[in-house]
PAZAPA-4460 file (N, C-alpha, C; in steps of 0.05 Angstrom, whole numbers, plus 32768, in hexadecimal, padded with zeros to 4 digits):
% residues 212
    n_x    n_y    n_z   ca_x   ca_y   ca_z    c_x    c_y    c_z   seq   type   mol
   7D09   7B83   8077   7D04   7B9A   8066   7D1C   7BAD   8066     1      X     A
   7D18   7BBC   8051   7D35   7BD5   8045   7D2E   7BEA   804D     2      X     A
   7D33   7BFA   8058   7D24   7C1D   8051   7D36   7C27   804A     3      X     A
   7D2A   7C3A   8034   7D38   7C45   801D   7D28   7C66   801F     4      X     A
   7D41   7C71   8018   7D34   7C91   800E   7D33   7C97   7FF7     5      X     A
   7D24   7CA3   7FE5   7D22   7CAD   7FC9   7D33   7CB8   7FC5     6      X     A
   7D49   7CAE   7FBC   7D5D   7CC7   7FA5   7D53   7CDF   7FA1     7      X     A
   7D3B   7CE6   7F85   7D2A   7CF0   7F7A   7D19   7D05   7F91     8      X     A
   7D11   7CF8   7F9E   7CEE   7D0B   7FA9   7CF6   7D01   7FCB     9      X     A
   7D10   7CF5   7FD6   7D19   7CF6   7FEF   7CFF   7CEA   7FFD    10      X     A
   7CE9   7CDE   7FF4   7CD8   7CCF   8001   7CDF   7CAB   800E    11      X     A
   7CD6   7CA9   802D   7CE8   7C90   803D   7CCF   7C77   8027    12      X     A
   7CDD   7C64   8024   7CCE   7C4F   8020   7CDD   7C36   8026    13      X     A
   7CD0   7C17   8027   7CE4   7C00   8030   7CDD   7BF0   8015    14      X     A
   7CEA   7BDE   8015   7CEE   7BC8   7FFF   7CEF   7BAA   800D    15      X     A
   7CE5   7B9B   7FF9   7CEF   7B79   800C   7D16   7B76   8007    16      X     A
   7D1E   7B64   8022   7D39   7B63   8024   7D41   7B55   8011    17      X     A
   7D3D   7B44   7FFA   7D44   7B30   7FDF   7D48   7B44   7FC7    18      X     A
   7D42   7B5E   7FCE   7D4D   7B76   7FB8   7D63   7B81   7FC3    19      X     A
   7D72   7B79   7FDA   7D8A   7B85   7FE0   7D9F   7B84   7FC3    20      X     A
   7DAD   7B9A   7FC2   7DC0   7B94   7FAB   7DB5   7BA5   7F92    21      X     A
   7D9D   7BA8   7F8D   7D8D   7B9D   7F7B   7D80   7BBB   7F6F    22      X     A
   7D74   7BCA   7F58   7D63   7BE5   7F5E   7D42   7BE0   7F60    23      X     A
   7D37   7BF8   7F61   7D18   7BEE   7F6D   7D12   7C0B   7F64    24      X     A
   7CFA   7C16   7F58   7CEA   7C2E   7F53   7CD8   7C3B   7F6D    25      X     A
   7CDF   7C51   7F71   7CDA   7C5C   7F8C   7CB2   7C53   7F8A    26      X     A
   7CA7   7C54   7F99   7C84   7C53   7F93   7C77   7C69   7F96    27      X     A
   7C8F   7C7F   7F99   7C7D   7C98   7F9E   7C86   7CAE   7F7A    28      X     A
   7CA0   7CAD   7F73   7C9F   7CBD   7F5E   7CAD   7CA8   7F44    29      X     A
   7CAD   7C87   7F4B   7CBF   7C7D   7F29   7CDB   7C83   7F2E    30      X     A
   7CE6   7C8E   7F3E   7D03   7C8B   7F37   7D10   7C74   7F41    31      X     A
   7D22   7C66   7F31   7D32   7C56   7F39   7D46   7C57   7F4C    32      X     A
   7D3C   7C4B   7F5A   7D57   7C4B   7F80   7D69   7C35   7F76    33      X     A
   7D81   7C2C   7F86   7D90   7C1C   7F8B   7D90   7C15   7FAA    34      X     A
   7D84   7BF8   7FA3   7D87   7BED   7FBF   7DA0   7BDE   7FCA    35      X     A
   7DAD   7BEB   7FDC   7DC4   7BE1   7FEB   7DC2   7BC9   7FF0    36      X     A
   7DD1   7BC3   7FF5   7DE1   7B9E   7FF3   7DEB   7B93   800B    37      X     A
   7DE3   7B7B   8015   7DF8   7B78   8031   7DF1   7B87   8049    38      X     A
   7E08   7B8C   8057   7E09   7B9B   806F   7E02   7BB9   806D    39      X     A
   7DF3   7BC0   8056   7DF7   7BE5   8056   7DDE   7BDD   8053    40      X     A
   7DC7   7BD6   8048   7DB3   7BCE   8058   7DAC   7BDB   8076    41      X     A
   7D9C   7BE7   807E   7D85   7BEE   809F   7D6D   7BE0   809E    42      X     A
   7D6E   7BC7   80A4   7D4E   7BB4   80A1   7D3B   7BD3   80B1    43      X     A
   7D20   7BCB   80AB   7D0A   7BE4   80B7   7D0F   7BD8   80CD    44      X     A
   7D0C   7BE3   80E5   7D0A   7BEC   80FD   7D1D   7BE3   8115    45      X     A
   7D3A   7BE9   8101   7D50   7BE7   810D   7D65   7C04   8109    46      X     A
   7D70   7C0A   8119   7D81   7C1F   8120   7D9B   7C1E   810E    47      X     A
   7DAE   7C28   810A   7DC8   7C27   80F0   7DD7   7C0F   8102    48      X     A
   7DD6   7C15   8123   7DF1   7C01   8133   7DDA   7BE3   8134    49      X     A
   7DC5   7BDE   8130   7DC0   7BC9   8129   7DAA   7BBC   813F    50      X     A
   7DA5   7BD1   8151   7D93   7BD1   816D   7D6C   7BDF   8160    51      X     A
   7D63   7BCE   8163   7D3F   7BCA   8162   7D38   7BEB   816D    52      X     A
   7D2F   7BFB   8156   7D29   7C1A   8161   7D0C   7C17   8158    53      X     A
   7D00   7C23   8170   7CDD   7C25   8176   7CD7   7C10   8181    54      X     A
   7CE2   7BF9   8172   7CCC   7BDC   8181   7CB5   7BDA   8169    55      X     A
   7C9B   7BDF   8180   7C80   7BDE   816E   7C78   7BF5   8168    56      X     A
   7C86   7C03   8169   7C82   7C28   815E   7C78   7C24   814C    57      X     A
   7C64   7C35   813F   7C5D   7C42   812A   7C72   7C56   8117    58      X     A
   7C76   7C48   8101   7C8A   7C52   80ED   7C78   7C53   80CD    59      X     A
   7C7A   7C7A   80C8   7C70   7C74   80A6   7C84   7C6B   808F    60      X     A
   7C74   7C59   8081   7C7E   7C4E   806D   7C81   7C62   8057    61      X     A
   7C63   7C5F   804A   7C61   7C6D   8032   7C4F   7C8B   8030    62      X     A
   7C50   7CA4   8022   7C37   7CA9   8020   7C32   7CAE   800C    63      X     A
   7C19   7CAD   7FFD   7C06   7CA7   7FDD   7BF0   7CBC   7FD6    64      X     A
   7BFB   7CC5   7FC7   7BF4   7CE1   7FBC   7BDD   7CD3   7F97    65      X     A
   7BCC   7CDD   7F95   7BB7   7CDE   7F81   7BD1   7CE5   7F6B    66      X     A
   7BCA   7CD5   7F4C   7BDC   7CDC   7F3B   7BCE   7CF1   7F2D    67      X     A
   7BE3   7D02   7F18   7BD3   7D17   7F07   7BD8   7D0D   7EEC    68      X     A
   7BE2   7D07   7EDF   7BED   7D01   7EC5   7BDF   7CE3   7EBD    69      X     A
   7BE6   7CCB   7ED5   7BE3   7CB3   7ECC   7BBB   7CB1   7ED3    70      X     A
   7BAF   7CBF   7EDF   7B91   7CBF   7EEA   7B88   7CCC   7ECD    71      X     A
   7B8B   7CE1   7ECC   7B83   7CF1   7EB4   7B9C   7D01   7E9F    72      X     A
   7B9B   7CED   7E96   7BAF   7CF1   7E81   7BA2   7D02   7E66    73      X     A
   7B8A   7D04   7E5E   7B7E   7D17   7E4C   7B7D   7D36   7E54    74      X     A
   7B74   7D35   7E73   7B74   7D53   7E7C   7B8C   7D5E   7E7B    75      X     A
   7B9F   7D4E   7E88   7BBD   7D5E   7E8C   7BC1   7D5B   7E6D    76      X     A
   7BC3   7D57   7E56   7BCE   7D60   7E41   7BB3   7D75   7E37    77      X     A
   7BA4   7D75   7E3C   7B8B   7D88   7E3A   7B98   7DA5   7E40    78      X     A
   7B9E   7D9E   7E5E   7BA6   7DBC   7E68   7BBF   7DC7   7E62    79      X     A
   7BD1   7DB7   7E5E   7BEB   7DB9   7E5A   7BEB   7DC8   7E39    80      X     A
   7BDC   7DBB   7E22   7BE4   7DCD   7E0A   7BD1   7DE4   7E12    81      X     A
   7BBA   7DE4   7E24   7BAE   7E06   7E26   7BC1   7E1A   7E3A    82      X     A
   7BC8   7E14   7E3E   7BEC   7E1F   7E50   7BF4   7E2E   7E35    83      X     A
   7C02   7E16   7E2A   7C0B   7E1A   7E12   7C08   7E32   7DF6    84      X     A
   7BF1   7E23   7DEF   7BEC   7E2E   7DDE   7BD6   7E4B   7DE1    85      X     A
   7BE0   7E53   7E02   7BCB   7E68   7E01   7BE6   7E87   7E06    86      X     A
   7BF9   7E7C   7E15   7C13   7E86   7E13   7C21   7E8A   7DF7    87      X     A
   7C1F   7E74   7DEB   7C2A   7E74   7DC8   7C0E   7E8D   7DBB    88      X     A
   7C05   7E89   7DBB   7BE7   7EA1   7DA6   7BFA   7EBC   7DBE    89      X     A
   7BF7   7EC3   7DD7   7BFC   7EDA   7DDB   7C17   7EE8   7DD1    90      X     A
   7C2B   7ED1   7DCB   7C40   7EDB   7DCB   7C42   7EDD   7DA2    91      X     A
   7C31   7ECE   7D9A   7C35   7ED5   7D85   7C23   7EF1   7D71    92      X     A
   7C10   7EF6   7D8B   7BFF   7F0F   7D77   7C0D   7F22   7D8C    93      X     A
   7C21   7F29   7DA3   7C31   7F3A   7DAB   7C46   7F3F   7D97    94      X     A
   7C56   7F29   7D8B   7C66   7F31   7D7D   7C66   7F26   7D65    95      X     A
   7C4C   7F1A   7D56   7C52   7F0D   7D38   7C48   7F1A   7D2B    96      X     A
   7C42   7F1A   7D15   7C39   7F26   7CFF   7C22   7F26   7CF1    97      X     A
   7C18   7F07   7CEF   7C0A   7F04   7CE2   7BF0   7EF2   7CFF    98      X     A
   7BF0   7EF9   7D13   7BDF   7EFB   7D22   7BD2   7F15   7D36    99      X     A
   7BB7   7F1A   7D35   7BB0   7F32   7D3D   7BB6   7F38   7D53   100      X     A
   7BC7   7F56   7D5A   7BCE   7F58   7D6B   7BAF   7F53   7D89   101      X     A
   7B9D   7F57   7D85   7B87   7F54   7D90   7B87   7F39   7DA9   102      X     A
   7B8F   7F26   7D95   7B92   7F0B   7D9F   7BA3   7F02   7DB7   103      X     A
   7BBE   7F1A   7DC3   7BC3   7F17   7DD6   7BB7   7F18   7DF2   104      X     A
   7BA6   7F16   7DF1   7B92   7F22   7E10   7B84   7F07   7E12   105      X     A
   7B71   7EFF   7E05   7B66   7EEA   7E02   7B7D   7ED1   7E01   106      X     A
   7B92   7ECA   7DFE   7BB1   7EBE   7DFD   7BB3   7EBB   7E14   107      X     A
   7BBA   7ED3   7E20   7BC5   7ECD   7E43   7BAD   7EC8   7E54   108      X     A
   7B98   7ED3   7E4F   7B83   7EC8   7E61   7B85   7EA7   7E58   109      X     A
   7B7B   7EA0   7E42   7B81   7E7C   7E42   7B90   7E6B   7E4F   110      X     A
   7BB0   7E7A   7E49   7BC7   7E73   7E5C   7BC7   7E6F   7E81   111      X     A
   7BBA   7E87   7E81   7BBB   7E8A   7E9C   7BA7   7E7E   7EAC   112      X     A
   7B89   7E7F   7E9F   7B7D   7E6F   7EAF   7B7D   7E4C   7EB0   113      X     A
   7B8E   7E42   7E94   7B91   7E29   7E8C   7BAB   7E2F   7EA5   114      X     A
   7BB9   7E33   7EA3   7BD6   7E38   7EC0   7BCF   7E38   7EDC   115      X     A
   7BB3   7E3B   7EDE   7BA3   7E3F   7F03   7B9A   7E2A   7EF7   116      X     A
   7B86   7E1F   7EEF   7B73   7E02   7EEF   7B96   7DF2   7EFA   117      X     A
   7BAA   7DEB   7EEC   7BBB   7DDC   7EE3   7BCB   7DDB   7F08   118      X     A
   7BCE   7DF9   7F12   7BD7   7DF3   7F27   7BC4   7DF5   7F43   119      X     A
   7BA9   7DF8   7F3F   7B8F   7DEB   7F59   7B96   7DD0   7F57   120      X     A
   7B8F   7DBF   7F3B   7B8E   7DA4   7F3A   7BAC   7D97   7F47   121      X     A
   7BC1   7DA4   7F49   7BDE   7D9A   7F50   7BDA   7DA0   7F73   122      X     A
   7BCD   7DB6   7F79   7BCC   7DB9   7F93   7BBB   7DAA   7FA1   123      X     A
   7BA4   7D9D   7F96   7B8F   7D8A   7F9F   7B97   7D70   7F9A   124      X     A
   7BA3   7D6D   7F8C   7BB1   7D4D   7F89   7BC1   7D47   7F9B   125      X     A
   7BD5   7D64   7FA6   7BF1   7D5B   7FB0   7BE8   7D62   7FCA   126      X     A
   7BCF   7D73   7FDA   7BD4   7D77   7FED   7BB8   7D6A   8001   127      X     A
   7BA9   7D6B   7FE7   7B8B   7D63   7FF1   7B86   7D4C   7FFF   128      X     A
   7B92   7D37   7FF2   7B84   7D1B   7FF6   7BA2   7D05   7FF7   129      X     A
   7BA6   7CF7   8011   7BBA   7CF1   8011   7BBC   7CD7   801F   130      X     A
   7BC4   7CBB   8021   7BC6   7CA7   802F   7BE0   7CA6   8033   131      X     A
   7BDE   7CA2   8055   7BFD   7C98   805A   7BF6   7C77   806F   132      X     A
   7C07   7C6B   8065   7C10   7C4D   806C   7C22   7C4F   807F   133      X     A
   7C1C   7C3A   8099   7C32   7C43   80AE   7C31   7C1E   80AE   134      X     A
   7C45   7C16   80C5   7C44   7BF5   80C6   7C2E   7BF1   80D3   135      X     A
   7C1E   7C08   80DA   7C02   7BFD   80E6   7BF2   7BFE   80E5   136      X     A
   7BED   7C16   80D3   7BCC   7C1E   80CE   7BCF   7C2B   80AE   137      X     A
   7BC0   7C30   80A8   7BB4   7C42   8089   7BA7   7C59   808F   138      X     A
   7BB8   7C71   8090   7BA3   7C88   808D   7B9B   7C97   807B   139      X     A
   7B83   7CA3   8074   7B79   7CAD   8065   7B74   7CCF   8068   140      X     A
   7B84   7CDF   8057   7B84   7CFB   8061   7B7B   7D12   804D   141      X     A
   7B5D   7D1F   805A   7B50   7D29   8041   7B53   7D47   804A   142      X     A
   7B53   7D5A   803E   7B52   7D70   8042   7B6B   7D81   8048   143      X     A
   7B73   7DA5   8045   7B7E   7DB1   8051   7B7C   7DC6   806C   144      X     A
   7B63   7DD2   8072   7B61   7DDB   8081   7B4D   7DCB   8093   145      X     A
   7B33   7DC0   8089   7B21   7DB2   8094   7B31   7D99   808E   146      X     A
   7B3A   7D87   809D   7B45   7D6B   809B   7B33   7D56   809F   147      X     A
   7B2E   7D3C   8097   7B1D   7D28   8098   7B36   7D18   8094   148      X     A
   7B31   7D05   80AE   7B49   7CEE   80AA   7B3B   7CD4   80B3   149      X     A
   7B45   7CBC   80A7   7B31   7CA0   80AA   7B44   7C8C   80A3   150      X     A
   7B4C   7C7B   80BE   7B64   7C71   80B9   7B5B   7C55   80BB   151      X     A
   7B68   7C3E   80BF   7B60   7C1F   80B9   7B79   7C10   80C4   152      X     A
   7B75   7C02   80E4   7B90   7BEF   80DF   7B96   7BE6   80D4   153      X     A
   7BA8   7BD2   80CC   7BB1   7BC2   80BD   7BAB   7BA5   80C3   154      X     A
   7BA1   7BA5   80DD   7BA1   7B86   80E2   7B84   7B80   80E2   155      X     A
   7B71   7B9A   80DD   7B5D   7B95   80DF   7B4D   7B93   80B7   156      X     A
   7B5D   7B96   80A4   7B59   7B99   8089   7B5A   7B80   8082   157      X     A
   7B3F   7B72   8077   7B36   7B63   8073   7B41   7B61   804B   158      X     A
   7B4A   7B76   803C   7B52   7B74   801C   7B5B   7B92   801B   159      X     A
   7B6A   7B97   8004   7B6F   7BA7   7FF9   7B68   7BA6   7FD9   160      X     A
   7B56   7BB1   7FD1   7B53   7BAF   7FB5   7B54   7BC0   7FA3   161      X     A
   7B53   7BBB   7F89   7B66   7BD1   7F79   7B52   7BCE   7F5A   162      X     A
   7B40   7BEE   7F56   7B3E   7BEC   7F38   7B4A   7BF4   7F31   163      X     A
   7B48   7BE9   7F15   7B5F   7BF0   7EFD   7B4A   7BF4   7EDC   164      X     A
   7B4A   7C06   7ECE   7B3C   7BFE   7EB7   7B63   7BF6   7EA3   165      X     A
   7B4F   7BF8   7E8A   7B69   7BED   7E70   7B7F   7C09   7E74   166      X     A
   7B74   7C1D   7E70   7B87   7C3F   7E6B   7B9A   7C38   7E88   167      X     A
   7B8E   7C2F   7EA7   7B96   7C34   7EBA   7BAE   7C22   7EBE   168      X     A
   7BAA   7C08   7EB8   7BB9   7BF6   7EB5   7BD9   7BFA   7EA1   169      X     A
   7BD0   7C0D   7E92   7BF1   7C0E   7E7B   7BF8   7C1F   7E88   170      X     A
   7BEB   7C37   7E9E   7BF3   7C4B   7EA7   7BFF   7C4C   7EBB   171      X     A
   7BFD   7C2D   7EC9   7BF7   7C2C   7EE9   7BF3   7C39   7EFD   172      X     A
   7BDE   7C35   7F00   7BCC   7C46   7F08   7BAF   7C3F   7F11   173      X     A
   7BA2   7C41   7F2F   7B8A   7C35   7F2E   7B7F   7C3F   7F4A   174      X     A
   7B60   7C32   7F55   7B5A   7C41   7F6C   7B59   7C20   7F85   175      X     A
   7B66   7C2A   7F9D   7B65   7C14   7FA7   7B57   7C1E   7FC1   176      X     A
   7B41   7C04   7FCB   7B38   7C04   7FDC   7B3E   7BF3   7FFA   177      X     A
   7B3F   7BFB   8009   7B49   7BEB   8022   7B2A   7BE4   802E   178      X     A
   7B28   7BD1   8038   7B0F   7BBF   8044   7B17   7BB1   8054   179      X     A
   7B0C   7BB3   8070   7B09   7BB3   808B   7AF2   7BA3   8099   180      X     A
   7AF3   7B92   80AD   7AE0   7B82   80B1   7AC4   7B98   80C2   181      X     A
   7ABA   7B8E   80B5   7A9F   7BA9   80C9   7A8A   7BA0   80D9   182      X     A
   7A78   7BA1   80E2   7A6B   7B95   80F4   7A5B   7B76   80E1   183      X     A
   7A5B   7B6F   80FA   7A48   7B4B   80EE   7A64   7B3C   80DD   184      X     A
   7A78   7B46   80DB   7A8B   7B35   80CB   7A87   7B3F   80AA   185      X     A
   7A79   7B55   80A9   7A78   7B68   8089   7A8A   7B72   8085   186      X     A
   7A9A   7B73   8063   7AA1   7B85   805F   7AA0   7B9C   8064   187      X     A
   7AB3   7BB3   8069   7AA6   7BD1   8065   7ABD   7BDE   8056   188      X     A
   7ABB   7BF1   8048   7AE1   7BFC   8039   7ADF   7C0D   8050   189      X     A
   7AF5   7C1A   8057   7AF5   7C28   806F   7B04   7C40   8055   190      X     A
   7B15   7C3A   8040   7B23   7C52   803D   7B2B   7C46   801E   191      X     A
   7B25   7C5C   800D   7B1F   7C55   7FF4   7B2C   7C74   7FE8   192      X     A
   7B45   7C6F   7FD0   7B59   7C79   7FC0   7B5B   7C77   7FAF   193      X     A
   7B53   7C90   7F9E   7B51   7C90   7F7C   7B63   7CA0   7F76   194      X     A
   7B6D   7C8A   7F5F   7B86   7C91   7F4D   7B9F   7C94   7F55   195      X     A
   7BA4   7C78   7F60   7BBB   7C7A   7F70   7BD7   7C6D   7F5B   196      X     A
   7BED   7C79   7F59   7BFF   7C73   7F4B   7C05   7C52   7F58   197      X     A
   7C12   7C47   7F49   7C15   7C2A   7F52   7C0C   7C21   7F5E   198      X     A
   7BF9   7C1C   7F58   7BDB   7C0C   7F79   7BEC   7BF0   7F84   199      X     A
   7BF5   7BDB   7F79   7BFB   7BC0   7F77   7C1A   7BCA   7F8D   200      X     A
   7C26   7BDC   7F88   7C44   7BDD   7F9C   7C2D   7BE4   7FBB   201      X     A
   7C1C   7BFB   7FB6   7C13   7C04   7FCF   7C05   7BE9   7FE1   202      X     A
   7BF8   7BDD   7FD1   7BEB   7BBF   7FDA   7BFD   7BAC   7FE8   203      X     A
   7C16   7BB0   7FDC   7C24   7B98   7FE9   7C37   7BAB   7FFA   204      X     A
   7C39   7BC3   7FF9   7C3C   7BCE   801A   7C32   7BC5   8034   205      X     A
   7C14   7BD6   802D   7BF6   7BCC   8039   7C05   7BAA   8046   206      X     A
   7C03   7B96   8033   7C00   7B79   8039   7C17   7B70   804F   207      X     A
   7C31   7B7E   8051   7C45   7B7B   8056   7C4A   7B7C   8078   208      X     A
   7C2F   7B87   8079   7C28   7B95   809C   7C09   7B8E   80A5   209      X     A
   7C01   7B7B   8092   7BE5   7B70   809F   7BEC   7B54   80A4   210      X     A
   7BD0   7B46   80B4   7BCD   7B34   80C0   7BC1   7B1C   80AD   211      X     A
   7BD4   7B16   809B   7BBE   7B02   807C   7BB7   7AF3   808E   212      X     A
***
């Protein structure tokens, strides 16, 4: 394996070593990396002089943030022209002509409360609900002040599975569930993620550090 830092969003992620050379789209924001070639290459859990750092340490891979745009793609353009067009009405019955001056008040309230909905939903996406992937376990991290966390080895994940409807699929975009062997030899999902940007890269993270 490669580890690579995001150009873009400076987030660590690894790649398989047959993309050396080669570019690869980060899995946390789409930007295109360039994967080094050869000897500039740091396989994961090796040091720059070429000596085994941690051992069997625990090292995070990835972490997976709920999407806003590709999950709900009607609301964010929903809120985005009431942004819009509630700022455009104030600024045009402040200074236009042929709109009542009246209409600025009602304008910026639109704006503004379409501008709070727009940044709760950015703060609850980005801070609320969060999975991080390590080479050994899956955790699951809910909350900001009250925290709920529910994590899942890896050697003990019995599937990772992934819906997808038609919209989710052009979007990529979907909710994946991790499932864990539970008592009697049952399924159980231990930790279940909706609207996860590239479910299929996160899966074969996931796969990369379990026990097929």
């Amino acid at each position: 394996m490669i580890k690579l830092t995001c150009d873009n969003c400076e987030k660590p992620f690894e790649v398989d070593d047959d993309l050396a050379g080669g570019k690869t789209p980060c899995p946390f924001c789409d930007d295109v990396n360039r994967v080094p070639g050869g000897g500039a290459a740091t396989p994961a859990g090796s040091s720059p002089g070429g000596a085994v750092s941690g051992g069997e340490g625990e090292r995070e891979i990835c972490i997976v943030r709920p999407a806003m745009f590709r999950a709900r793609p009607w609301r964010y353009l929903f809120i985005v022209l009431l942004i819009a067009g509630g700022f455009v009405l104030a600024a045009m019955a402040r200074w236009g002509e042929r709109v009542p001056g009246w209409l600025m008040w009602p304008g910026l309230v639109i704006g503004v409360l379409a501008l709070g909905w727009f940044g709760i939903w950015w703060l609850s996406t980005h801070f609320w609900i969060r999975l991080v992937v390590t080479n050994m376990r899956s955790v699951r991290h809910e909350g900001i002040v009250k925290r709920h966390t529910t994590e899942v080895l890896h050697d003990h994940i019995r599937s990772v599975d992934i819906r997808q409807t038609l919209l989710n699929r052009v979007l990529n975009v979907g909710d994946v569930d991790i499932d864990s062997a539970g008592q009697a030899g049952d399924r159980d999902i231990e930790i279940s993620m909706r609207s996860i940007p590239r479910p299929y890269v996160v899966k074969k993270i996931i796969d990369q550090y379990r026990r097929m």
